[in-house]
Structures are given as structure tokens and as C-alpha cells.
C-alpha positions as semicolon CSV with decimal commas, in nm:
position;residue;x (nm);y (nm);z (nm)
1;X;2,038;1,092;1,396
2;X;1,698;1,164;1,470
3;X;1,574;0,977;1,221
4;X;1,757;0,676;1,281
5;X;1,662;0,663;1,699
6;X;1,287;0,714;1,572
7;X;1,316;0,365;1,351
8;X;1,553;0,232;1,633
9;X;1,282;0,252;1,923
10;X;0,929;0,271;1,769
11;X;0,758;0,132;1,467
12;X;0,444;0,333;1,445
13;X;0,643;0,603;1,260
14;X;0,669;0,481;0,898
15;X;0,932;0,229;0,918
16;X;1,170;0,006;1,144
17;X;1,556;-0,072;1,061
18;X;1,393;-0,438;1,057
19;X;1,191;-0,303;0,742
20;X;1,424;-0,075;0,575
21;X;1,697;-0,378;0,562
22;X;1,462;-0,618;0,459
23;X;1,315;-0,346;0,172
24;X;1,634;-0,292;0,095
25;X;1,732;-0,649;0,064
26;X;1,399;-0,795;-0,077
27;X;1,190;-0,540;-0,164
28;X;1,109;-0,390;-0,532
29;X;0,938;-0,048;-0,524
30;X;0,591;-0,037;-0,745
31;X;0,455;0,348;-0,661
32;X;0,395;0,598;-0,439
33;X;0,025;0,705;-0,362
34;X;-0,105;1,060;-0,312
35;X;-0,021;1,066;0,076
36;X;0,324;0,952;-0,040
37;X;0,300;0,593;0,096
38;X;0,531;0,344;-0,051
39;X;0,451;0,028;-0,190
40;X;0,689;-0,285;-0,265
41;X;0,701;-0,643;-0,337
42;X;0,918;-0,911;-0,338
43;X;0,993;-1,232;-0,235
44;X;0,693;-1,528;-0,116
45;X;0,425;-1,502;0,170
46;X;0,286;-1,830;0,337
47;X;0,018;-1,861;0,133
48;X;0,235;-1,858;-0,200
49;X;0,188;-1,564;-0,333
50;X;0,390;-1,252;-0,389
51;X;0,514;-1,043;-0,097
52;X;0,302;-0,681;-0,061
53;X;0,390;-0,444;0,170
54;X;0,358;-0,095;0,272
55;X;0,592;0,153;0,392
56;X;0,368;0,472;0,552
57;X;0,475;0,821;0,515
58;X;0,462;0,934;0,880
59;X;0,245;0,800;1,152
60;X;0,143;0,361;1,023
61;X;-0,241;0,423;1,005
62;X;-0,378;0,158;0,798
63;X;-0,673;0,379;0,736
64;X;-0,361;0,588;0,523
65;X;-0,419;0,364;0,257
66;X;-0,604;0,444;-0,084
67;X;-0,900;0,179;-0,169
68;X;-0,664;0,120;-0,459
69;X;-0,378;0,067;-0,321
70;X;-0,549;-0,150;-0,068
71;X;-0,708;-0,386;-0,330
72;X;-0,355;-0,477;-0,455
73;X;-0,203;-0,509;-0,104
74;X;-0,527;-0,734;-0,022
75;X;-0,429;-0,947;-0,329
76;X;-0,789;-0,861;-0,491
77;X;-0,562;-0,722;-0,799
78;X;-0,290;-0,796;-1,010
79;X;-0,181;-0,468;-1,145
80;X;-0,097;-0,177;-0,901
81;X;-0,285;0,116;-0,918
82;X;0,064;0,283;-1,053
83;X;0,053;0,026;-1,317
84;X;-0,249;0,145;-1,450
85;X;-0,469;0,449;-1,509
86;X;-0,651;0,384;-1,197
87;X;-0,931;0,584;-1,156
88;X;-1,180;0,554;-0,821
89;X;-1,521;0,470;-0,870
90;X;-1,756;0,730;-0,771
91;X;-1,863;0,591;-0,449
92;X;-1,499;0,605;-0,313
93;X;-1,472;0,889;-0,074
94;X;-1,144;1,091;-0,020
95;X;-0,919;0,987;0,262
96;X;-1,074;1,065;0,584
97;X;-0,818;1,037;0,913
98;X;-0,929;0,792;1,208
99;X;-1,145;1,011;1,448
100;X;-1,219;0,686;1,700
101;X;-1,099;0,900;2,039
102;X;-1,148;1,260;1,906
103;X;-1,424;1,504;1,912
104;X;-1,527;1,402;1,531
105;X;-1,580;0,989;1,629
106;X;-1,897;0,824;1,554
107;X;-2,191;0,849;1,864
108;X;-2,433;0,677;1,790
109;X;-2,815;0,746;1,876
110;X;-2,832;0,705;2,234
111;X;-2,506;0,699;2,316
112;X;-2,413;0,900;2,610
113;X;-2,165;1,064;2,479
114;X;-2,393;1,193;2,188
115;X;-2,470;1,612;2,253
116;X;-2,854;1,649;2,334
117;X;-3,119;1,455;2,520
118;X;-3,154;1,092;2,489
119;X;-3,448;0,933;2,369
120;X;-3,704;0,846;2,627
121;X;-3,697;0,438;2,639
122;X;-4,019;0,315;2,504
123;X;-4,052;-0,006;2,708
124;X;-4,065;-0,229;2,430
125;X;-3,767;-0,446;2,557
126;X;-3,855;-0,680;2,802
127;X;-3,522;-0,721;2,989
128;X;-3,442;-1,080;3,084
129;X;-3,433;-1,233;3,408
130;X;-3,258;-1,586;3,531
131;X;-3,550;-1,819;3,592
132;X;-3,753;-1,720;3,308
């Protein structure tokens, strides 16, 4: 019951009753990834080409999705990664959560947010003025 209030009222947990009719209508399954996403196709986008979705195991985080798997979502591939012996190259890293909000996001130099002193401003910049 749980489960089916969850898909009622949000979407942001894997899937809507929207989704799971129309997978269930439309959709073919092609594989599971590691994080145990699910990926299907089936039926004809607006541009012409085959339908690609995703259906997200737990919270829909688009960063969830293996470079893979995201090339043959994107239409940059033919053949699904479970189609294939897919192997990353060795400049993919490993899946890394979202940390924009947290403790672990990205500060950049300067920022003020950023643990330590800030760096004295140089005066180089020459800040502009209306009139000039």
C-alpha cells in the first residue's frame, strides 16, 4: 500500500503509476545497471527515433546514471551497454552522489563559504562605473 501512495503522490521516487502503465503498455526492458536502474524502449519520440527511458531505483537523480547507460539514453549509441561487453574507459570515474547543498559541494577559491582565509584582492580589476 505503501508503495502504491508513494507512486500515487510523488514522482521523485523511482516511478509514477503514469510510468509504470505506460512501461507496462509500451515499454520493452533492455538491462539493469549496477545501481539497479532500469532501462526500456519502445514506441517513437518527436524527433523519430526510438523511445529511451529510465526507470531509477529509489530517489530519480539523473546523476544515478552510468556514462554508459547515458550514451544510449542520449541516443549517442545503438547497442545498450547490456547488449554488449561494455567496458568504461579509464577516465570514467565511479558513480559519485550529487553533493550541490551538502558539506562535500564544490567551493570554489574565494568563495565564502570555502574554510580558511580568502585571498587578499590584488586590485587588478578595475570595477566599472556608469559614465565611463
Amino acid at each position: 500500500m505503501l508503495k502504491f501512495l508513494t507512486q500515487f503522490f510523488t514522482w521523485w521516487n523511482g516511478q509514477t503509476l503514469n510510468t509504470r502503465f505506460h512501461t507496462w503498455r509500451n515499454g520493452t526492458f533492455v538491462g539493469k545497471d549496477e545501481q539497479g536502474n532500469l532501462y526500456y524502449t519502445g514506441g517513437v519520440d518527436s524527433e523519430g527515433r526510438q523511445r529511451r527511458w529510465v526507470i531509477y531505483n529509489g530517489l530519480s537523480e539523473a546523476t544515478r546514471v552510468p556514462p554508459g547507460w547515458h550514451g544510449w539514453l542520449h541516443h549517442r549509441v545503438d547497442t545498450a551497454p547490456a547488449q554488449e561487453t561494455y567496458q568504461p574507459r579509464e577516465w570514467e570515474r565511479p558513480h559519485e552522489a550529487n553533493h550541490t547543498g551538502s558539506a562535500k559541494a564544490y567551493r570554489p577559491k574565494g568563495s565564502v563559504l570555502r574554510p580558511g582565509e580568502r585571498p587578499i584582492v590584488t586590485g587588478d580589476y578595475d570595477a566599472w562605473t556608469p559614465g565611463n
